[in-house]
C-alpha positions, 0 to 999 in steps of 0.5 A: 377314530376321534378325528373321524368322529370329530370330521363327521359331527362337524359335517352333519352339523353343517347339514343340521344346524346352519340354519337363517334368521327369518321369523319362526313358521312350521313347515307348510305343504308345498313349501320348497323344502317340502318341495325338495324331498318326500317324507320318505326320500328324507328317510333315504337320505338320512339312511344314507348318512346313517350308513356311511357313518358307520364306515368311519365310526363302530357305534355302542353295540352294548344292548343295554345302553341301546335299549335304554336310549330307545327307550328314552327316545321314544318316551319323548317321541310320543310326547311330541309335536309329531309322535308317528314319526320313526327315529333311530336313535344311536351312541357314538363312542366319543366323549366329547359333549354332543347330540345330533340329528339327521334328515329322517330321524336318525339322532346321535348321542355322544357317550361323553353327553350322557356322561356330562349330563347330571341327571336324566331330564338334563340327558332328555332336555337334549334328546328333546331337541334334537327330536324337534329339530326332526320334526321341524324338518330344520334339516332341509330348512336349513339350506333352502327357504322360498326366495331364499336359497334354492332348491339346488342349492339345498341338494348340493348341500346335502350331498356335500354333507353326505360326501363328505363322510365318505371323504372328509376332505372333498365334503369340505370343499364342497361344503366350503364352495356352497357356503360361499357368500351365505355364510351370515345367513346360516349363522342367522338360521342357527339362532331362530331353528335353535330357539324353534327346537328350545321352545318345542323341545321343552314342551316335549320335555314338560309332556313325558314328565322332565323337569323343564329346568333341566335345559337352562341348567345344562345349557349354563352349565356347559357354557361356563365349561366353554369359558375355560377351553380354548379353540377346538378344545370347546365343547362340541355342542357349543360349536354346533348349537351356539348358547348365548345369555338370551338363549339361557335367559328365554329357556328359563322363562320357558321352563317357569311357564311349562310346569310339568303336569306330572312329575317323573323321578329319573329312573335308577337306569340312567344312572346305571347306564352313565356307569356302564358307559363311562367303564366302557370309555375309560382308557385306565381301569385301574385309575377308575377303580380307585376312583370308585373307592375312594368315592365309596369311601366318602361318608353319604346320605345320597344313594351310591347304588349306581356307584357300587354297580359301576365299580363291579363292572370295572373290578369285572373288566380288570379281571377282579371276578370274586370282589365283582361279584361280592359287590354285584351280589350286595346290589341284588340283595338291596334290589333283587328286581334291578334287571342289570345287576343280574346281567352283570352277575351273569357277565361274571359267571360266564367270565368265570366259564359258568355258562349255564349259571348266566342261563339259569339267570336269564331263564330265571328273568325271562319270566319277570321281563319277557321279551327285554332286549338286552336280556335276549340278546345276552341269553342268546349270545351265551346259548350259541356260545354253549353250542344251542344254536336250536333254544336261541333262534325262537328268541330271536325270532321273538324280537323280530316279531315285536318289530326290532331290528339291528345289526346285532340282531341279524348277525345273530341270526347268522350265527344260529342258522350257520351253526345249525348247517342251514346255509341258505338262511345263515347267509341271508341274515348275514346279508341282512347284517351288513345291509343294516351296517351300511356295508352294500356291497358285501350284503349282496354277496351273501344274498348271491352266496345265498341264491347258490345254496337256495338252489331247487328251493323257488320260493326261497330263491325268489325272496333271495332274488327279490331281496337283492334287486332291493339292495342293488337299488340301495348301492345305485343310490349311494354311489349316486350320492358319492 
């Protein structure tokens, strides 16, 4: 799965950051990439990508982590040049070091960023430009500008990046063919839309309450890494955002003019959510667990609380459930308002076939965090679990009105209808898990399947009906694409 992820950032970095050197302009109206693409025929093609992602790469789907990095991401969003906009943010499983982003504001993070990063405002410096980089439209920038490249061009590129996450080895040739004779000028983009999104970026940073010598910090830190690789072993987001001395050197004048008006501590989640994800990533539990200790063995004034949490989920993984929850439960005596360490002690009693002890820890939490994300979906998915299909649905429902969507979500949903023998609606929402996964072609089925049982309901046969021409619509644009 690596090398597909690997082929894929590579592609999309040709899409995202091959970029000319010509002096730093935001984008104006009826400029050529303006020209090239609506505000919402970007999102499609941003959709697009996002959808054939997810045919060669199964993205994190552990709530938490996703509701941290949402969170994350919008807390920086709304500190931006542009705080309207609408972004998916996403983890990808692979723990080289990198982020990237695509046309419409789909943005990616590599589980090994998160894990590389040594604080939260490093993590968001990251997050912070690659945001610019959306806002700036440096996607569609990138392959055309007036007297420039031109305006088919661009569309050839774009389809080429997109093509080629379908088939890695014709999106290369076709890239390859494009490129022919502009190679210096897109290694020249690179350099001004990269110091575009440092200079912005920062400023979003210094505006959510990020300590703005995060970015030169990590930027150092990784190009001092990059010294003792060697070829393909470099780190990724050296390959695909080129950090040189002057650009380190700009950050930090940067940073010492960009104070922050209002200082904000990293929040204890991050450094939860670097453990959690880095038990996910490991390919030797017990390894990790000795590593725990023996860093728990260490005499230190730093709060290790993040340790001890990632140490029970690793003794959880490897089966060790007492000496879990003996650590889990020392967290919670130490911080007994820390939402993750009770949903770690409720992932424990169900693995011990304590259902309704993890219930009564959710019922317990969804009146001090009504409506949290990650604790919805782990109340639900341990309520269908114990044959409550009926309790789970207001749930979820509750989360489609406060307006989230995923594909979890709508498998869920599924799931519940299905087990409650409403056919008709179970199959609309497993249409809608596949739609939202980018698999098309088995969304209409379901929707179709979910016509036959809608039979004598016109109202609900119409929305089936209405639904499908929709999806119809998307599969035309993909094939399209391809």
């Amino acid at each position: 799965m690596k090398s597909h992820i690997a082929t894929f950032i590579l592609l999309m970095s040709s899409l995202s950051l091959a970029q000319a050197n010509l002096d730093i302009a935001l984008p104006e109206m009826g400029d050529s990439a303006g020209a090239l693409v609506s505000p919402l025929e970007e999102y499609q093609v941003g959709q697009s990508f996002y959808w054939s992602l997810q045919q060669s790469v199964t993205l994190v789907d552990d709530p938490e982590v996703n509701s941290y990095i949402n969170s994350l991401g919008y807390r920086l969003v709304t500190n931006s040049d542009d705080p309207t906009r609408s972004f998916t943010f996403f983890v990808v499983p692979d723990t080289s070091v990198n982020a990237f982003a695509a046309p419409g504001g789909f943005i990616g993070i590599n589980t090994g960023l998160m894990l590389t990063s040594e604080s939260e405002s490093e993590l968001a410096s990251v997050l912070a430009h690659e945001i610019a980089h959306v806002t700036q439209r440096h996607i569609l920038r990138s392959f055309e500008r007036s007297k420039r490249m031109s305006v088919p061009m661009t569309a050839a590129m774009i389809a080429a990046a997109l093509l080629g996450v379908a088939d890695p080895s014709a999106g290369s040739a076709a890239i390859m063919a494009v490129q022919a004779g502009n190679v210096q000028m897109q290694l020249d983009y690179s350099r001004a839309h990269e110091s575009e999104a440092d200079n912005l970026g920062m400023q979003t940073l210094v505006n959510a309450g990020f300590d703005p010598n995060a970015m030169p910090r990590f930027f150092e830190r990784l190009q001092i890494a990059g010294r003792f690789y060697g070829g393909s072993q470099i780190p990724e987001f050296l390959r695909t955002h080129p950090i040189t001395g002057s650009r380190i050197a700009d950050a930090r004048g940067r940073a010492a003019n960009l104070e922050p008006q209002r200082q904000v501590r990293d929040t204890k989640k991050f450094y939860l959510m670097r453990e959690k994800l880095r038990v996910m990533s490991t390919k030797n539990m017990r390894e990790l667990i000795k590593t725990y200790e023996d860093t728990l063995k260490e005499a230190s004034s730093e709060d290790q609380s993040a340790t001890h949490y990632g140490y029970a989920l690793a003794l959880l993984k490897n089966s060790n459930y007492t000496q879990a929850r003996d650590e889990i439960n020392t967290l919670i005596d130490s911080d007994d308002n820390q939402l993750s360490y009770h949903l770690a002690l409720a992932d424990i009693e169900i693995a011990l076939g304590r259902i309704d002890a993890a219930l009564a820890i959710y019922e317990d939490f969804q009146r001090i965090y009504p409506d949290d994300w990650a604790l919805s979906i782990k109340q639900v998915q341990a309520l269908l679990r114990s044959n409550q299909a009926r309790q789970a649905i207001p749930i979820l429902q509750r989360q489609l009105d406060v307006g989230e969507s995923s594909a979890v979500l709508y498998r869920l949903l599924a799931q519940a209808y299905g087990d409650l023998g409403q056919k008709s609606k179970s199959h609309v929402w497993l249409a809608e898990h596949y739609h939202s996964s980018g698999q098309l072609m088995q969304a209409a089925d379901q929707l179709r399947i979910a016509a036959d049982y809608a039979r004598g309901d016109e109202f609900e046969l119409a929305k089936i009906s209405s639904r499908l021409r929709q999806v119809e619509t998307d599969i035309a644009m993909m094939e399209e694409v391809r």
